[in-house]
C-alpha positions in Angstrom: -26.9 -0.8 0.8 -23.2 -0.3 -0.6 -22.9 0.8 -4.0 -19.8 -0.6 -6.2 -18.3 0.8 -9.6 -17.6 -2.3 -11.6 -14.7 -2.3 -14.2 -15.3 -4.6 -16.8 -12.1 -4.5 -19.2 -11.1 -6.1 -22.5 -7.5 -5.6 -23.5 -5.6 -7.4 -26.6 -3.6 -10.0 -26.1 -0.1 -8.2 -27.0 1.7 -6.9 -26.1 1.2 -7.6 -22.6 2.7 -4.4 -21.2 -0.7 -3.6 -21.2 -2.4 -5.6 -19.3 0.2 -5.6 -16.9 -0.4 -1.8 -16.9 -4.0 -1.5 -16.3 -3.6 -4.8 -13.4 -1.0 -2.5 -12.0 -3.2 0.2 -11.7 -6.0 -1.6 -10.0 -3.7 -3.1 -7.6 -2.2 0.1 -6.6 -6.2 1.2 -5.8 -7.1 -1.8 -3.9 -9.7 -2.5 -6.7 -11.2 -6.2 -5.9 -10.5 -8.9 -8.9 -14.1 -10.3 -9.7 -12.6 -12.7 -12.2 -11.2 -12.5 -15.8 -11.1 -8.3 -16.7 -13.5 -7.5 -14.3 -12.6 -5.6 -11.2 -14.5 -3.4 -8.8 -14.0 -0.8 -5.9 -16.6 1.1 -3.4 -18.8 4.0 -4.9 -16.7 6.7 -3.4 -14.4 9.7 -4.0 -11.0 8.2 -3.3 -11.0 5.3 -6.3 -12.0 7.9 -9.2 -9.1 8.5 -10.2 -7.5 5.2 -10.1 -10.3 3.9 -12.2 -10.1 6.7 -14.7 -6.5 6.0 -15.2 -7.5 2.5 -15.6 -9.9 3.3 -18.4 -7.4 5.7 -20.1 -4.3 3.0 -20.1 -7.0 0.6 -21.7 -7.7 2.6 -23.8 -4.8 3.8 -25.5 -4.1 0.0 -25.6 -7.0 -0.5 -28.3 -8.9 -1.9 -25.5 -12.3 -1.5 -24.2 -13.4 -0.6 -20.7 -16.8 -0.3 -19.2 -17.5 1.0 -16.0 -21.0 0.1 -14.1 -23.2 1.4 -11.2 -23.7 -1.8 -8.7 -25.6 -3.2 -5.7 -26.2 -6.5 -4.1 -29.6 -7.8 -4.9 -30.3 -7.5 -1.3 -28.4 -7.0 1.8 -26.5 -9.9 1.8 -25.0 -9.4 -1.1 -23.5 -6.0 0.0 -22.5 -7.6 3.0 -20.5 -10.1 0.9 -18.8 -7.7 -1.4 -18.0 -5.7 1.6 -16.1 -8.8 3.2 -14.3 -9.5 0.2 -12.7 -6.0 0.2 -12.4 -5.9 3.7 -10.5 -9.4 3.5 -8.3 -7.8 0.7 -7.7 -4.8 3.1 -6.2 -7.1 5.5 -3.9 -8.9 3.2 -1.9 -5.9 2.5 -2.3 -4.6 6.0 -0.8 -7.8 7.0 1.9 -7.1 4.6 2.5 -4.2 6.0 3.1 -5.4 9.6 5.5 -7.8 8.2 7.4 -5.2 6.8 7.4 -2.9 9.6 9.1 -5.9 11.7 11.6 -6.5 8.6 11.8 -2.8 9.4 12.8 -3.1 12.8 14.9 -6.0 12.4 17.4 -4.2 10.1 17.8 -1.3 12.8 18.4 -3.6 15.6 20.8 -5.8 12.7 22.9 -2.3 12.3 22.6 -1.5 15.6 24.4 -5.4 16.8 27.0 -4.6 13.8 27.6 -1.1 15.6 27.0 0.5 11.7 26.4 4.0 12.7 27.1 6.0 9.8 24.6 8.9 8.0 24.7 6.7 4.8 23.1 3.6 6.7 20.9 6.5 8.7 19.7 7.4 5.0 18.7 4.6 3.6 16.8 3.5 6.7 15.0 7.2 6.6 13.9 6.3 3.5 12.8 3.0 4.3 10.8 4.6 7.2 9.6 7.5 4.9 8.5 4.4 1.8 6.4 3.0 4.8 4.9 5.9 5.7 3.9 6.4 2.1 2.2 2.6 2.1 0.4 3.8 5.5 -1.1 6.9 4.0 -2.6 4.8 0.8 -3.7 1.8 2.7 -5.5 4.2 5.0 -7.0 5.7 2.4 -8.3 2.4 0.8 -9.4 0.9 3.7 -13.0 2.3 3.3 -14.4 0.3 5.4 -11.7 -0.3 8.5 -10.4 -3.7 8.7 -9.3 -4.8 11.8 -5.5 -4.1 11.8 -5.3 -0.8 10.7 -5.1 0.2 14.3 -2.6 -2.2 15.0 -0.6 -0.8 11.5 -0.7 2.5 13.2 0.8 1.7 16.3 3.6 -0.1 14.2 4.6 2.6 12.3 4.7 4.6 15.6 6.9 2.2 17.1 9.2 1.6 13.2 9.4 5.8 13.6 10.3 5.9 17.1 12.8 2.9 16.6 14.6 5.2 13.5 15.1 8.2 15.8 16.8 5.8 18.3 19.1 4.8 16.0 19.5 8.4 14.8 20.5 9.8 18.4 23.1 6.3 18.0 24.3 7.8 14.7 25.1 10.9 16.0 26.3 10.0 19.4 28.6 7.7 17.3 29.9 10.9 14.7 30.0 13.0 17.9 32.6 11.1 19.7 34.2 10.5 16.9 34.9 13.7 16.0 35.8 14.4 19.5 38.9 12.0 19.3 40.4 13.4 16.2 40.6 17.2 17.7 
């Protein structure tokens, strides 16, 4: 059976940087909203910290935070909890593939408009490199493997290979252009 750490936090009502601060915080974990101030991840490693920063950002807001050992009552309640952060996995998985074709539509966009300059080449590197970053943290969420994190890292492969085309385009572009001013 799955054990859960349940967050159960009480903040005051101003100012509401935060609240905004501590939902932040669980968000950026993956930590499943179980309703009004009450939140909760899997028993393992990878959300300790998140949840201690949680409970230290409550705290210096006046608030209170408790944290709790959980299990289902049996083994369909641990299945349940384990759908409902599974479901959540996929959500921002899904995000993610939506972003890796926004991704790949912008290259293809400066590669119609013929913009091959190493300011444009930049900013899509770091685009690349901010998606990479989501990748790693989703991964490491994703305790429990929701279906399209395989299909997330085959898009990234192809966002990464797409970037180095457009790379060899921006300095096959520099390259001639240099050419023609000697």
């Amino acid at each position: 059976m799955s054990q859960w750490l349940v967050l159960v936090v009480k903040l005051p009502a101003e100012p509401s940087r935060h609240r905004v601060a501590v939902w932040r915080e669980l968000r950026k974990i993956g930590a499943l909203s179980l309703g009004q101030g009450t939140w909760a991840v899997p028993d393992v490693p990878v959300f300790a910290d998140g949840l201690d920063r949680a409970v230290s950002l409550t705290e210096q807001a006046k608030g209170q935070a408790v944290t709790l050992r959980a299990a289902g009552r049996g083994p369909d309640d641990a299945a349940r909890f384990q759908e409902l952060f599974t479901a959540a996995r996929s959500a921002d998985w899904t995000e993610f593939l939506a972003d890796c074709g926004k991704f790949e539509q912008e290259l293809a966009k400066e590669i119609r408009n013929a913009k091959f300059t190493l300011a444009e080449l930049e900013e899509e590197e770091q685009s690349l490199e901010r998606l990479r970053r989501w990748h790693r943290d989703l991964t490491v969420r994703d305790v429990f493997g929701a279906p399209e994190a395989a299909q997330a890292g085959e898009r990234l492969r192809q966002c990464a290979a797409a970037c180095e085309d457009y790379a060899e385009r921006v300095f096959q572009a520099l390259h001639e252009t240099s050419g023609q001013s000697w």
